[in-house]
C-alpha positions as CSV (number, residue, x, y, z in Angstrom):
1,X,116.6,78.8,106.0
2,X,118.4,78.8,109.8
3,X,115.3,78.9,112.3
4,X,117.5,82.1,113.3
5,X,116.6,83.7,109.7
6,X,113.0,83.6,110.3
7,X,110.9,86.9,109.9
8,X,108.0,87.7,112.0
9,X,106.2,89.2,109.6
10,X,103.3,90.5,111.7
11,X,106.4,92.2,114.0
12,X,107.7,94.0,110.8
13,X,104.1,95.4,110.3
14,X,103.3,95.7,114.3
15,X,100.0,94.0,114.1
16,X,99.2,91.0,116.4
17,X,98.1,87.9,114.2
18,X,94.3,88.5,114.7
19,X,94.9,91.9,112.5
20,X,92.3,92.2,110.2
21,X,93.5,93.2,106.3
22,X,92.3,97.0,106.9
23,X,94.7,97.2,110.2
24,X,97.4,95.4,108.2
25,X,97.0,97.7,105.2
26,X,96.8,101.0,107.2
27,X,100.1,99.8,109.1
28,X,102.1,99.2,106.0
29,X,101.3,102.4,104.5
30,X,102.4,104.4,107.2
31,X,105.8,102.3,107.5
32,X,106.3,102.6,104.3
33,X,105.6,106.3,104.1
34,X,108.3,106.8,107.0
35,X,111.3,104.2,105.5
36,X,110.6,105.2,101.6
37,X,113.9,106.1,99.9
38,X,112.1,109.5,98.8
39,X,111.9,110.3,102.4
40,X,115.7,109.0,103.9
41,X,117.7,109.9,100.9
42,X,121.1,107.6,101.0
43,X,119.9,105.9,104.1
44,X,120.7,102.2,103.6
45,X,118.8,101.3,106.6
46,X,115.9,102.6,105.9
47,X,115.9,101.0,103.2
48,X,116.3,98.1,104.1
49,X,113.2,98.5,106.3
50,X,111.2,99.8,103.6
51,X,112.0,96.3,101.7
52,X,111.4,94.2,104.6
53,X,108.0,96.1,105.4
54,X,107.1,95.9,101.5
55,X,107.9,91.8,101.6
56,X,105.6,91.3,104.9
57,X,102.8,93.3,103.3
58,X,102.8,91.3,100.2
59,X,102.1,87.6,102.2
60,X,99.8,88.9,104.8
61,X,97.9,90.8,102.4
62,X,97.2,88.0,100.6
63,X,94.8,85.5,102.3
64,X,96.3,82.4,100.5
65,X,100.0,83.2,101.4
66,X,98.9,84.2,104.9
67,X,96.8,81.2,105.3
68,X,100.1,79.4,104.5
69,X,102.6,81.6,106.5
70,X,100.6,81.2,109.5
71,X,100.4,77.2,109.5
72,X,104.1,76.6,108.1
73,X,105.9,79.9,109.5
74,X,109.0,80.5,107.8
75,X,109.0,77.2,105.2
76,X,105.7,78.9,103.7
77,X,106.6,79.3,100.6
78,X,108.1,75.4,100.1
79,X,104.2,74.3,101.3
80,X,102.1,73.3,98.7
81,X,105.4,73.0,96.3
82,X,106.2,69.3,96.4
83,X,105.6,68.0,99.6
84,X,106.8,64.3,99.5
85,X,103.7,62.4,97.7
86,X,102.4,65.5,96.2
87,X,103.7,65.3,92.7
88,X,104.2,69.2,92.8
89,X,101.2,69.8,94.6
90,X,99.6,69.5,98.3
91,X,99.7,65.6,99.6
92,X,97.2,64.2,101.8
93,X,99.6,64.5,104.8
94,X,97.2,66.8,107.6
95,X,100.2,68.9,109.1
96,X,97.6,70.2,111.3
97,X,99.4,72.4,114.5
98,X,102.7,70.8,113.7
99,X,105.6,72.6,114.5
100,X,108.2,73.4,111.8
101,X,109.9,76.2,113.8
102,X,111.6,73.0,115.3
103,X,113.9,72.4,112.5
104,X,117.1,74.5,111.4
105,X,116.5,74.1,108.3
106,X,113.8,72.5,105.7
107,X,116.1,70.1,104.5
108,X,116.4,68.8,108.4
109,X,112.7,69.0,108.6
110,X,112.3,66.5,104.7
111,X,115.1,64.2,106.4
112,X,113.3,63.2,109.0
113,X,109.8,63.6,107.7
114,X,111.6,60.8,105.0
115,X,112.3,59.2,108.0
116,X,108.6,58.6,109.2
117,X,107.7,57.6,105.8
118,X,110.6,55.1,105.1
119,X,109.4,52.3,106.9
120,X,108.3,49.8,104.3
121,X,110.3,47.4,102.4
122,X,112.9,48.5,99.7
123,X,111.7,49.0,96.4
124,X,108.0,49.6,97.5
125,X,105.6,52.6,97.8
126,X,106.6,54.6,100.8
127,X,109.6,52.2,101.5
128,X,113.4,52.6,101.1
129,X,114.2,52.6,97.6
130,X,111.3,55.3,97.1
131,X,113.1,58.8,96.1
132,X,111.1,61.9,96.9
133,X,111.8,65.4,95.4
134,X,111.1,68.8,96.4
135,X,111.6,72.6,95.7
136,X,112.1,75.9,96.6
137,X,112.0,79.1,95.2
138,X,115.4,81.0,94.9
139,X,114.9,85.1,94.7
140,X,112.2,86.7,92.4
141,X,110.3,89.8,93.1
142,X,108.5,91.1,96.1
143,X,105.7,92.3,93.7
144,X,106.7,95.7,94.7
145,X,107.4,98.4,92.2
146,X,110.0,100.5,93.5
147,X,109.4,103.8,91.8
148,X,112.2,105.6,94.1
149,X,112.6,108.1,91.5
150,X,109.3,109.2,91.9
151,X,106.6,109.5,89.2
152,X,107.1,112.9,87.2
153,X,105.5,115.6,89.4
154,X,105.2,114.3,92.4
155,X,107.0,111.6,94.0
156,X,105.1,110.5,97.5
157,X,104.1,106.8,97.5
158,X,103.1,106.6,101.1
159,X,99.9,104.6,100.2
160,X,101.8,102.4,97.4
161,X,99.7,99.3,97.2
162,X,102.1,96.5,96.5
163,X,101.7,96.2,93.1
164,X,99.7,93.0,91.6
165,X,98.0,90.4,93.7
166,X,97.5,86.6,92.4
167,X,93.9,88.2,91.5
168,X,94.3,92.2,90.3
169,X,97.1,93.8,88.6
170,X,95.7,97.2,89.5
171,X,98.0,99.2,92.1
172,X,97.8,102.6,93.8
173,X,99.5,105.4,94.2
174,X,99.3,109.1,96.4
175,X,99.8,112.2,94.2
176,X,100.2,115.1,96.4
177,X,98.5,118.2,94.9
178,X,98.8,122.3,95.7
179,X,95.3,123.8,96.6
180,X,95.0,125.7,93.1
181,X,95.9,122.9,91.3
182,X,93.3,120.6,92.9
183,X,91.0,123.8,92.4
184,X,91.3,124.4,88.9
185,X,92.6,121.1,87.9
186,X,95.9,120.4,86.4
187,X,98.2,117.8,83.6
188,X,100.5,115.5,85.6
189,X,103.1,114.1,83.7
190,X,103.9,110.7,85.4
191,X,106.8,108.7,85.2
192,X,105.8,104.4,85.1
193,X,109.8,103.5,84.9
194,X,109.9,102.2,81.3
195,X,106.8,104.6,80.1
196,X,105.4,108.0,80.4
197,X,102.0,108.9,80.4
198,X,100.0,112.5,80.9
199,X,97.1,112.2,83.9
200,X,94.4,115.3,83.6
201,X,93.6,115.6,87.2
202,X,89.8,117.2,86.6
203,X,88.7,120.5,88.8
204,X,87.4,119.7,92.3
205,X,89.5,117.0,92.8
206,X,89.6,116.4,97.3
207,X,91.6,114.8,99.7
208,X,90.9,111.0,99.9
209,X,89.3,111.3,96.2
210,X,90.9,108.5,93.7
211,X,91.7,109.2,90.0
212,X,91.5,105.6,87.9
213,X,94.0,105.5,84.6
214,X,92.7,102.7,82.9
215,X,95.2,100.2,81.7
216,X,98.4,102.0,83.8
217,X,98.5,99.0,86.3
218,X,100.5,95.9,86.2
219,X,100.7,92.9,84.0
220,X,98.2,90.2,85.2
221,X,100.8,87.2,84.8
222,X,97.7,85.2,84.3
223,X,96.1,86.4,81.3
224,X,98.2,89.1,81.0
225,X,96.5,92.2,80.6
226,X,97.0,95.5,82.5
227,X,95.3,96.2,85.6
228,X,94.5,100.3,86.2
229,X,96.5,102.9,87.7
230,X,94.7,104.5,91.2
231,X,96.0,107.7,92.3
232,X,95.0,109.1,95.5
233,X,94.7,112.6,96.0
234,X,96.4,114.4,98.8
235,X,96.2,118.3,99.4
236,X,99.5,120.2,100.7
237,X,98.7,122.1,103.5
238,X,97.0,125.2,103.5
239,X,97.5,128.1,105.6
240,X,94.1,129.8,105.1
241,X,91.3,127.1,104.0
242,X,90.2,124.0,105.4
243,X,87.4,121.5,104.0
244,X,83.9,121.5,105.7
245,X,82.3,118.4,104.2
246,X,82.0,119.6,100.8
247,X,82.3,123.6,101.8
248,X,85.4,125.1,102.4
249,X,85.9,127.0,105.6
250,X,88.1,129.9,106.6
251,X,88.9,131.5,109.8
252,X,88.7,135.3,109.6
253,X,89.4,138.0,112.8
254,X,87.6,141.2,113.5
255,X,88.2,144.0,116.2
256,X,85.6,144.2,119.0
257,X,84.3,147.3,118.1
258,X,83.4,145.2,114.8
259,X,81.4,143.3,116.2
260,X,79.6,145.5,118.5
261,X,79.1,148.2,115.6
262,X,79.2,145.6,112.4
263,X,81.3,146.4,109.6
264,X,82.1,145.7,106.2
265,X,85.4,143.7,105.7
266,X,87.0,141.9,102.8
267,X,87.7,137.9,103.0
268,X,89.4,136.2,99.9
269,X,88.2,133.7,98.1
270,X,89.4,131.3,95.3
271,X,88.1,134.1,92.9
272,X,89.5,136.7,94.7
273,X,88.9,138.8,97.3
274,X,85.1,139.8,98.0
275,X,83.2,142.1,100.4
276,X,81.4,141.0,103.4
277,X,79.2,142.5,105.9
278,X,79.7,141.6,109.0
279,X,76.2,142.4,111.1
280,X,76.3,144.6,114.4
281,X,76.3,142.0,117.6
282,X,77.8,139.3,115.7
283,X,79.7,136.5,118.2
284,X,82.9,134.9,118.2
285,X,82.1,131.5,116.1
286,X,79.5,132.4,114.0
287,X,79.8,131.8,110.5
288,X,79.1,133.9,107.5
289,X,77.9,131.7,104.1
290,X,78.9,132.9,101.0
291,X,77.3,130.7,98.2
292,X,78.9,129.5,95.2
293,X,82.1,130.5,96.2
294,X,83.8,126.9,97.8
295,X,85.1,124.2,95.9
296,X,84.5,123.4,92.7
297,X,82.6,120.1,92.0
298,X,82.6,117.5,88.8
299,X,79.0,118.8,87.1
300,X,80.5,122.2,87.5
301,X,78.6,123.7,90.4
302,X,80.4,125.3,93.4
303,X,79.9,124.7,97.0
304,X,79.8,127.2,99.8
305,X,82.4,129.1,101.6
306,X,82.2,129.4,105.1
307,X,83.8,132.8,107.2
308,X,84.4,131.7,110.4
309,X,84.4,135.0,112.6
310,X,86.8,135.3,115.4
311,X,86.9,138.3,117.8
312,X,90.4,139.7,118.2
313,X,91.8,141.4,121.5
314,X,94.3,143.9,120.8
315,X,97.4,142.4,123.1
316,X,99.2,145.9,123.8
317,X,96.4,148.9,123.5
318,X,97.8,152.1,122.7
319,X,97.2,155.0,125.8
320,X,94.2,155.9,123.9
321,X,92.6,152.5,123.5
322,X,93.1,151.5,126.8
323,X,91.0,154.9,128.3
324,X,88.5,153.9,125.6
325,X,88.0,150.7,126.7
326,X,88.2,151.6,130.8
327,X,85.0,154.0,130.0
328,X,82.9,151.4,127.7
329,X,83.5,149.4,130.8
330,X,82.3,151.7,133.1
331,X,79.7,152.5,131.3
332,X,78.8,149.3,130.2
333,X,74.8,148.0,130.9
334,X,75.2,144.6,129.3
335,X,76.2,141.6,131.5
336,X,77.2,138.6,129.4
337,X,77.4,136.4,132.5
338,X,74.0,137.2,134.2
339,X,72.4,133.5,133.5
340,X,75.1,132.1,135.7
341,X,73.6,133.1,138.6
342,X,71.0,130.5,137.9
343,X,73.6,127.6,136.9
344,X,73.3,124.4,139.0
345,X,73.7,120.7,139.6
């Protein structure tokens, strides 16, 4: 490999080289949300990017490759693969800081460390006649699963995993939900590339929750079981309901003279629409509780649902309104703003 060919592999993934695996994690998830085929259909460079981003991720998220990449640089993966002395494995040579970014290539960088070695007689250990061997990998897989046609259902994989590690076979997976399905819970047919399998996403299910499917993962090349299947739940947005903690909170507007006077409105809920009182004197902000009508949970229960109220000013007032309104004020004995006459530093 040209020194010219080398990738910066913290660069691809924009951390500095003190990242810790959370920061390095969170930035390949959002690269590889934006340069996913699914999202730049047909673009070729985006793809590209999405490959290179994939490849850093799966050396700097491993502690052993980036243990390795970071001492060695771009002849990482040759290190530890028969160094001279090594007999396949690690030799007692203690690289320490050196520099291999020196060297055009690895096979200029075995020449001359041959050199340093060759300095005995010919025919004995370390001398001349000694012939030393090495390898390197050629091609293989990032690790990466490229499921670019999507799983059946859904098809974002902005928080793909990377597949297998050297330790887990388990990867992940983001399965975008609509609000009723995530409500009332739903079948997902999923598509695995050479196998698929029906998910039951249960009632209740949130954003940030993770749904395990046992045995769904990758093949452990080491003993070679299956690792499990983690999809994380993500909610479309909603135009109407929000999540409070475990409530879910709405935003609903009344008329002044609704709130002055109280009145009785109607709000929907996931049930349906329901009545609600809304007391005389009420404030813009308060919030109105209606039990057991939120989100469902796993035991079955429901949370709360929370009306947020908001006072509404009509923005053009008929004739009428606007004479209304000029004699409430005229005739008006409450001043809201009387306590700031006693506001100071």
């Amino acid at each position: 490999m040209a020194a010219t060919d080398f990738k910066d592999y913290y660069a691809v993934l924009g951390v500095n080289k003190t990242a810790s695996a959370d920061e390095i994690k969170k930035s390949f998830r959002r690269l590889a949300r934006k340069y996913h085929p699914d999202m730049n259909p047909g673009d070729k460079q985006a793809e590209a990017r999405f490959k290179e981003v994939n490849e850093a991720y799966e050396v700097l998220s491993d502690s052993d490759k980036r243990q390795k990449y970071d001492q060695f640089g771009q002849y990482w993966k040759q290190a530890g693969q028969g160094w001279p002395g090594g007999g396949g494995g690690s030799s007692n040579v203690d690289f320490g800081n050196f520099d291999f970014g020196q060297y055009s290539s690895f096979d200029e960088f075995i020449n001359e460390l041959l050199g340093r070695f060759n300095t005995g007689a010919a025919g004995s250990p370390g001398g001349a006649g000694r012939t030393y061997t090495y390898r390197t990998k050629t091609g293989g897989s990032t690790g990466f699963n490229d499921f670019s046609n999507g799983f059946g259902g859904f098809n974002d994989f902005s928080n793909f995993d990377g597949g297998a590690t050297a330790t887990s076979a388990d990867r992940e997976a983001t399965i975008t939900l609509s609000w009723s399905e995530a409500f009332h819970g739903t079948q997902k047919r999923l598509n695995l590339g050479n196998e698929t399998i029906e998910v039951r996403i249960p009632p209740g299910a949130k954003p940030k929750s993770r749904i395990r499917v046992r045995g769904k993962g990758q093949v452990n090349p080491y003993n070679q079981q299956r690792g499990d299947l983690y999809l994380n739940v993500e909610l479309k947005p909603h135009g109407f309901y929000q999540f409070d903690g475990d409530n879910l909170l709405c935003e609903v507007p009344i008329m002044p003279d609704e709130a002055v006077l109280g009145a009785s409105i109607d709000v929907p809920t996931p049930d349906g629409r329901v009545s609600v009182n809304i007391p005389a004197g009420i404030r813009s902000g308060q919030s109105l509780r209606l039990r057991g009508k939120g989100w469902s949970r796993p035991k079955g229960a429901r949370s709360d649902q929370l009306v947020r109220i908001v006072i509404a000013t009509p923005k053009d007032p008929s004739h009428v309104e606007r004479e209304y309104y000029e004699k409430i004020r005229a005739a008006r004995s409450f001043d809201p703003r009387s306590y700031l006459s006693q506001v100071q530093l």
